[in-house]
ChimeraX commands (.cxc) that place a marker at each C-alpha (Angstrom):
marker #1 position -13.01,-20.90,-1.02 radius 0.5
marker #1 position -9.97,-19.43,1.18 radius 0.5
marker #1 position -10.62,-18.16,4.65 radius 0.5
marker #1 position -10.82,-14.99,5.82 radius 0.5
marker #1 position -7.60,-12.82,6.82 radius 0.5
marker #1 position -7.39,-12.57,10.47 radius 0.5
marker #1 position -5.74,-9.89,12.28 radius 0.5
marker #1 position -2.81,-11.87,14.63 radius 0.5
marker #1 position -3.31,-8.17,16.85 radius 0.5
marker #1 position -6.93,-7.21,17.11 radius 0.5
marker #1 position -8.08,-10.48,15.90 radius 0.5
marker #1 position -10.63,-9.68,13.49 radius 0.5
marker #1 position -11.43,-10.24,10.22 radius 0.5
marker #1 position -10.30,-7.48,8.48 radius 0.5
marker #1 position -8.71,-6.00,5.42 radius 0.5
marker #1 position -5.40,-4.90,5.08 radius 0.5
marker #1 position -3.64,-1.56,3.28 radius 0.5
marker #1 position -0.29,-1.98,1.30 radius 0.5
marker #1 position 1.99,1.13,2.05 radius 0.5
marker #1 position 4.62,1.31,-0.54 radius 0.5
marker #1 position 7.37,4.15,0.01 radius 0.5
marker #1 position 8.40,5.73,-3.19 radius 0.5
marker #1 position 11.63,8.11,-4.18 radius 0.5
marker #1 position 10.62,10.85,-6.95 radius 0.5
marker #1 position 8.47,13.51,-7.40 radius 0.5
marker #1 position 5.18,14.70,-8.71 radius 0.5
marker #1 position 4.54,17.59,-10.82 radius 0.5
marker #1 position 1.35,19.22,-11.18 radius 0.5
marker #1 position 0.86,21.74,-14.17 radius 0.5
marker #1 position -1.28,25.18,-14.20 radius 0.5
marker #1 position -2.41,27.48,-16.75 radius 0.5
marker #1 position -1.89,30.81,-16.47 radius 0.5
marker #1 position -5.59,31.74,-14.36 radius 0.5
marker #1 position -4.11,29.53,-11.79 radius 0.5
marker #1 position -6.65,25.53,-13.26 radius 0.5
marker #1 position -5.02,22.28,-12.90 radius 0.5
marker #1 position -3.85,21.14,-16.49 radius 0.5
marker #1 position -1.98,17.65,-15.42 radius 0.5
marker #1 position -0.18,16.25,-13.06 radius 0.5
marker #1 position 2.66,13.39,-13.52 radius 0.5
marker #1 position 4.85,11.29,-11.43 radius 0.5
marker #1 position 8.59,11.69,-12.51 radius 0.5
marker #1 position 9.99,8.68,-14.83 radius 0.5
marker #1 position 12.31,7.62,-12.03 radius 0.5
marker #1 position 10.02,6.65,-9.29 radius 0.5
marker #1 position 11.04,3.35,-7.87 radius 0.5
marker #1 position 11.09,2.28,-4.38 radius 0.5
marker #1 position 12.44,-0.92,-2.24 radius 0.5
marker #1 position 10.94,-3.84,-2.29 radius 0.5
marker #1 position 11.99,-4.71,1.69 radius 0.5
marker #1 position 10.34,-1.16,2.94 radius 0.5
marker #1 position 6.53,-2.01,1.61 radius 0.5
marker #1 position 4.41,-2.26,4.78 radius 0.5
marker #1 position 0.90,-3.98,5.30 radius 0.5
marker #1 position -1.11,-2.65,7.90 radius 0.5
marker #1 position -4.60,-3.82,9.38 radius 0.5
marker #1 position -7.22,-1.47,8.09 radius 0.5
marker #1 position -9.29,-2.10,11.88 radius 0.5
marker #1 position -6.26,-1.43,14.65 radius 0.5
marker #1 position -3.82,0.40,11.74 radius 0.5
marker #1 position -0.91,-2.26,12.78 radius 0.5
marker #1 position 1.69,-3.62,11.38 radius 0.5
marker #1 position 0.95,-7.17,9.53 radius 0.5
marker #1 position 3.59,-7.90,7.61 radius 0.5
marker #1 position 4.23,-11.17,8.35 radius 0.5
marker #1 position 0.85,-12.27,8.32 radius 0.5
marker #1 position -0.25,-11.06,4.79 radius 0.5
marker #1 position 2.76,-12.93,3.90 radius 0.5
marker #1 position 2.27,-15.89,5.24 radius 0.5
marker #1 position -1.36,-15.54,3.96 radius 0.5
marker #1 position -0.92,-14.53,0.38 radius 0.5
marker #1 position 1.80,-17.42,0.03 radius 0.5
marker #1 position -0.67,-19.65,1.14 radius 0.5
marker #1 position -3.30,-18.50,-1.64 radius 0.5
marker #1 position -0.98,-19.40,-4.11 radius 0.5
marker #1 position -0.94,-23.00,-3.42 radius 0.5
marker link #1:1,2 radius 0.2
marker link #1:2,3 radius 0.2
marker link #1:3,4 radius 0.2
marker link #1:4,5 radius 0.2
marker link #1:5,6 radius 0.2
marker link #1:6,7 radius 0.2
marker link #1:7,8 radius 0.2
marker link #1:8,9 radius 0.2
marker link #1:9,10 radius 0.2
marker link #1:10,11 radius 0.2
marker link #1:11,12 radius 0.2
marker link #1:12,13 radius 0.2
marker link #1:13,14 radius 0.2
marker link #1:14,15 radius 0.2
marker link #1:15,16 radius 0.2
marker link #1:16,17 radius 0.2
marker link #1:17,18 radius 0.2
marker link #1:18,19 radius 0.2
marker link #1:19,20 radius 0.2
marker link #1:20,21 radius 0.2
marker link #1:21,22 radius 0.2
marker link #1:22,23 radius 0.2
marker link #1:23,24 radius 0.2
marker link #1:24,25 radius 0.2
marker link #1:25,26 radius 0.2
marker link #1:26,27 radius 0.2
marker link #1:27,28 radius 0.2
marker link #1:28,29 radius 0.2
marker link #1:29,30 radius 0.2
marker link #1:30,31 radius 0.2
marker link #1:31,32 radius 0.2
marker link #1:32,33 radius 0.2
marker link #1:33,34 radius 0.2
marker link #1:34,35 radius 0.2
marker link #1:35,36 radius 0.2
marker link #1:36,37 radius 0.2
marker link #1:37,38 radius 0.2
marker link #1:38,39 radius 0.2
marker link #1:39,40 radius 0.2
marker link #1:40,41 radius 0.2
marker link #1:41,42 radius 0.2
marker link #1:42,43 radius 0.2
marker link #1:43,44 radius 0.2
marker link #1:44,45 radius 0.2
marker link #1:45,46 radius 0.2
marker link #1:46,47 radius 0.2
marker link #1:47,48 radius 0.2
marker link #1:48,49 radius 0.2
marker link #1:49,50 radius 0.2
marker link #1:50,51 radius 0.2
marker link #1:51,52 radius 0.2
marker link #1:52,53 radius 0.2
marker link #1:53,54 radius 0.2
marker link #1:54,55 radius 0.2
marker link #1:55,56 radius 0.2
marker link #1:56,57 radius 0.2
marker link #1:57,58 radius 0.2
marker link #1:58,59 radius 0.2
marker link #1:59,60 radius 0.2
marker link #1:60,61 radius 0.2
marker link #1:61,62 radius 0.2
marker link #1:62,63 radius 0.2
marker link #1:63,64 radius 0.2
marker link #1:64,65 radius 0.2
marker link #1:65,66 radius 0.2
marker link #1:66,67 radius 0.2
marker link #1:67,68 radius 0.2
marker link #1:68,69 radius 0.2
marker link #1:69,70 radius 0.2
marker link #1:70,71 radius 0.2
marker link #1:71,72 radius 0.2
marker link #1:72,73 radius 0.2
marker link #1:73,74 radius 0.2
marker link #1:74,75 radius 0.2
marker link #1:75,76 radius 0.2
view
């Protein structure tokens, strides 16, 4: 079984959250008394790959490097 992700900041074993910055927009539909109907992402959302951020769900930090290095190593 792999080990537990440690936080290299608060050093805890924690969780992290993927933050992934996307370019488009989102459209939400009414009907006319004013009720959701649907809402949809445009066709052209797409973000870059080098601005996706990990942060430590316990101190809210940036981790990048560590999920990284930790996710490469889960591979093997």
């Amino acid at each position: 079984m792999k080990e537990s992700f440690i936080c290299p900041h608060c050093k805890n074993i924690t969780g992290w959250r993927e933050v992934i910055p996307v370019h488009g927009h989102y459209a939400e539909h009414y009907d006319e008394n004013g009720e959701f109907e649907v809402g949809a992402y445009s066709d052209s959302m797409n973000y870059y790959e080098k601005s996706r951020k990990y942060e430590c769900t316990r101190c809210n930090r940036n981790i990048k490097a560590a999920v990284l290095r930790y996710k490469r190593g889960m591979n093997k």
